[in-house]
N, C-alpha and C positions, 0 to 999 in steps of 0.2 A: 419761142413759142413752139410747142410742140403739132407733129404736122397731125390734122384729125384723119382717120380713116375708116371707113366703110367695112361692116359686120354683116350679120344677119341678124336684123331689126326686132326686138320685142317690143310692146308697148305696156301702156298703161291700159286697162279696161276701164272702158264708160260706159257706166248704168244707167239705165234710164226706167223709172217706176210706169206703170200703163194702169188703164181702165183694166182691163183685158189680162193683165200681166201673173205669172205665178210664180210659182217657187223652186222648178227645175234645174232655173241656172245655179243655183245651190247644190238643189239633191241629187244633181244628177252630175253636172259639169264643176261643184266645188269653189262654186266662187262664191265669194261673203260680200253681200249688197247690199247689207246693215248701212247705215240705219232705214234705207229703202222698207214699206211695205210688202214690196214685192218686183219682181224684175222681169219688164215684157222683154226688154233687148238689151244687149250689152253692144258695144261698140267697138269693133276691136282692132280697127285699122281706116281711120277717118281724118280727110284733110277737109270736112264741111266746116266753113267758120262758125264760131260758138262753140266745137266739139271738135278742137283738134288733136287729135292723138301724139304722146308726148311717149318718150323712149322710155323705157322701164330699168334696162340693166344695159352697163358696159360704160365706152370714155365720152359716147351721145347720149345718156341718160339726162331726161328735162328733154333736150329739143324737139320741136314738134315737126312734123311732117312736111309745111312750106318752110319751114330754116332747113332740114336736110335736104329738100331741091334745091335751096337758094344757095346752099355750100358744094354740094356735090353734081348740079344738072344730069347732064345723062350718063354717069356715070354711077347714079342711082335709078335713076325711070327709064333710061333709054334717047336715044337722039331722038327720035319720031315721037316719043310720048314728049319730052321737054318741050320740042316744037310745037307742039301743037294746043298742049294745057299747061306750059310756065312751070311758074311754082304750084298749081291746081294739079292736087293728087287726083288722078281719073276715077277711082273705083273706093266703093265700104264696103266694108267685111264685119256681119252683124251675127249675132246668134239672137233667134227669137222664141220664147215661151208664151204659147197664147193659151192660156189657163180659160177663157171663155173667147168664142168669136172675135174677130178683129171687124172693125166697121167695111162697111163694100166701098172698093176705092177703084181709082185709077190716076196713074200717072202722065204727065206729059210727055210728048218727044224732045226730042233739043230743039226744034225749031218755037214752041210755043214755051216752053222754059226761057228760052233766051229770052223772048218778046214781053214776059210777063213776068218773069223773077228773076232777069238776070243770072240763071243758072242753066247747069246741064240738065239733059229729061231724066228719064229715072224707068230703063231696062233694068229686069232683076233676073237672078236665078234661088232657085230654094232646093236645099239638099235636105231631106226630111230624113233624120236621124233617131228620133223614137217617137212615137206616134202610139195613142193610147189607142185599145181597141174602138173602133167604129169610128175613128176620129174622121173626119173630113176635109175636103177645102173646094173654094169657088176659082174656078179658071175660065174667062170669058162667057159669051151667049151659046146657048142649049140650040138655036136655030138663027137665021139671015134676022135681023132686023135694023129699024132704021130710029132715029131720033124722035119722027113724032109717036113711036111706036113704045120707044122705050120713057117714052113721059109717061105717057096712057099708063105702062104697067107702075113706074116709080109714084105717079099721084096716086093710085088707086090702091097702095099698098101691098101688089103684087108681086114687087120687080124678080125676087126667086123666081117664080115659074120660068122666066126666061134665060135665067144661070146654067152655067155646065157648073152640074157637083161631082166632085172626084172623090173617091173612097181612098185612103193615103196608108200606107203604110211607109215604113223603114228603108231604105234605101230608092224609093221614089226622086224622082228629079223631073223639077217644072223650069221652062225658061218662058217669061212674062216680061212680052216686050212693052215698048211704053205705048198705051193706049189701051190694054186690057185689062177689061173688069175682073177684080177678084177682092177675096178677101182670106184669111188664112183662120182655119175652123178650130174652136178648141179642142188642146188634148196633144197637141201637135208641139214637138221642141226641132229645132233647121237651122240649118247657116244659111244665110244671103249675101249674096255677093253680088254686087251693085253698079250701075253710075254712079256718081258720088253727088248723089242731090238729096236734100229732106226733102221733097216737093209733093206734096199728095192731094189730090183732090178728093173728100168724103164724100160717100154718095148715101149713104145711107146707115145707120148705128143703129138699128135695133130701141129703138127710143130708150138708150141707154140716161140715165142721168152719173154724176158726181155724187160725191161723197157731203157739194152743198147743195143738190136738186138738179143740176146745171145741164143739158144737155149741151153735148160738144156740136161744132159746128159745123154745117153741113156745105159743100161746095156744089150743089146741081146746076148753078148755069156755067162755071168755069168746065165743069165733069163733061156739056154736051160739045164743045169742042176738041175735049181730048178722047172722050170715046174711039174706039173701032167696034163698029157694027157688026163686024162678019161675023160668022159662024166658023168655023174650025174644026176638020174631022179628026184631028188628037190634038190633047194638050198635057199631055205628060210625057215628058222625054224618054221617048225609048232609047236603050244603050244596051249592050252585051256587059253580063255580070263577066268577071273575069280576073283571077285570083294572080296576084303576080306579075303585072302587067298594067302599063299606062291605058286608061279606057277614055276617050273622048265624050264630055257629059254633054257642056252647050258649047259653039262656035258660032259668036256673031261679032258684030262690028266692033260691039264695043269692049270684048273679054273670050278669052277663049277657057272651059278649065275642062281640063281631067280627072277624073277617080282614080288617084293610086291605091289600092289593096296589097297590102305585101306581109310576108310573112318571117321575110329575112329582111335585111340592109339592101339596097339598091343604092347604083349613082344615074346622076339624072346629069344628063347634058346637054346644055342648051347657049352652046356655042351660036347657034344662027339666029336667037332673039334676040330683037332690039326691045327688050322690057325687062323688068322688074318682076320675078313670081312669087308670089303668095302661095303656101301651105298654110291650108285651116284644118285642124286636125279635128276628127269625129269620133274617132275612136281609135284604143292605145295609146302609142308613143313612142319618141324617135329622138334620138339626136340630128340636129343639120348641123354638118360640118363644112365649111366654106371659107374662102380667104383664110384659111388658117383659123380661125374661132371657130368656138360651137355653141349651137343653142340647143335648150330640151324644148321639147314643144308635144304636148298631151291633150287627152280630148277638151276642145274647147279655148284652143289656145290657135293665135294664127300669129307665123313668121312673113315677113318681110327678105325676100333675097334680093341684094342691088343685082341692076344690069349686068354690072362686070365680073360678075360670079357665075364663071361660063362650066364651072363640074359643081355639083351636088352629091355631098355622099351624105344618104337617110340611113342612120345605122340603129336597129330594133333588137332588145329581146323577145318582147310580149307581140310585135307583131303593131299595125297602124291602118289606120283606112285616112287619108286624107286627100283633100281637093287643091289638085296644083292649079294656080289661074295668073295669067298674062295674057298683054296687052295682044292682039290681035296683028 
């Protein structure tokens, strides 16, 4: 038997059709979602059961994401990431096209995830990559409020007035930890990068119906436990633009990433991480060359680098903007 060995990971893309969903991931990112209507997210790096992402090309093509921990442990996620989540891939890596409004949501923490679905919470971050004019999005409360405050406005079909709305453009970055109200406004195409949980609580749609009359379902008594009330004097990640150079987007517990902009090849070394990185490209393209193989990887596409792939060479003609991200 021949021995298997660790690459730089492609997958499979998973589409998934939405209320909300349009036609970007096509027109813009080149992916064919046929026979899909339309495509709100693609999935492109997910160990959530039901939707495990499966290898695309190389001598792991089929396997999915807990058979490469359960072959390789940390010498694909890292000793600290294996220890701590198994064979459970920690983080998703989604692109999303919200063609109309996304319903008003929030997510758990891991302590009410656990308690109630068995899962991890669901911190996210959003790299907003074309953004149609005047486009928007909702990032937690406009002012301090409390629960029975925020009923009053939700029954009375108010609950906007109490929303922070952000005016979004291109190159924007939010980190939306778990308990913050938002929703994601149309016109808007992002990568998100994740806990690795579907967990969502709906607070509110727009009294959307289906395609049979149906209104989707709404989560307001699960939603007033996972609320954060507070107010918040920013919520759009500020960062220095910075052409040529690793830029620091979010650093939190759960994911650390950077903005690479580069205009030549770079190598990236990451000798002192105990994790796995992920490039999600947004625009251009690049070769990664590692352990001796190489992958292309162009907008819309995210690589998988094992642990043990301690030099990274990004080799460009056209030039790349992508989001490095690992384990913290």
């Amino acid at each position: 038997m021949t021995k298997k060995f660790l690459y730089p990971l492609k997958f499979d893309t998973i589409f998934k059709d939405k209320i909300w969903g349009g036609q970007k991931i096509n027109t813009i990112l080149g992916k064919d979602f046929s026979p899909l209507p339309n495509c709100g997210e693609t999935w492109e790096i997910s160990g959530v059961p039901g939707n495990l992402s499966k290898v695309s090309e190389g001598p792991l093509k089929g396997w999915t994401l807990p058979e490469l921990i359960e072959e390789f442990k940390e010498e694909l996620v890292g000793k600290k990431v294996f220890e701590q989540y198994g064979t459970e891939f920690p983080l998703l890596v989604k692109f999303i096209d919200a063609a109309q409004d996304l319903s008003i949501q929030v997510h758990p923490n891991d302590k009410l995830a656990k308690a109630r679905h068995n899962s991890l919470g669901k911190s996210e971050m959003w790299y907003i990559f074309q953004a149609d004019e005047g486009a928007k999005l909702i990032s937690g409360f406009n002012k301090d409020t409390n629960q029975q405050e925020y009923l009053e406005y939700l029954e009375s079909g108010r609950l906007t007035e109490i929303l922070n709305e952000e005016e979004v453009n291109a190159g924007d970055c939010f980190y939306l930890p778990a308990g913050r109200v938002h929703t994601i406004g149309k016109g808007l195409l992002l990568a998100e990068i994740q806990q690795s949980s579907d967990v969502t609580y709906r607070i509110y749609d727009f009294d959307r119906t289906d395609d049979q009359g149906n209104k989707r379902e709404l989560h307001t008594e699960q939603a007033l436990d996972a609320l954060d009330y507070k107010h918040y004097s920013e919520y759009k990640t500020p960062y220095k633009k910075a052409l040529n150079e690793a830029v620091p987007l979010v650093k939190s517990q759960y994911f650390q990433t950077n903005l690479l902009e580069f205009t030549t090849g770079i190598i990236r070394e990451h000798y002192r991480k105990d994790s796995f990185v992920i490039y999600t490209c947004v625009q251009g393209e690049a070769q990664i060359e590692c352990m001796g193989q190489t992958a292309k990887i162009s907008m819309g596409n995210a690589v998988l680098i094992p642990q043990k792939a301690p030099e990274i060479h990004l080799r460009t003609n056209s030039g790349f903007k992508m989001l490095e991200t690992f384990m913290p």
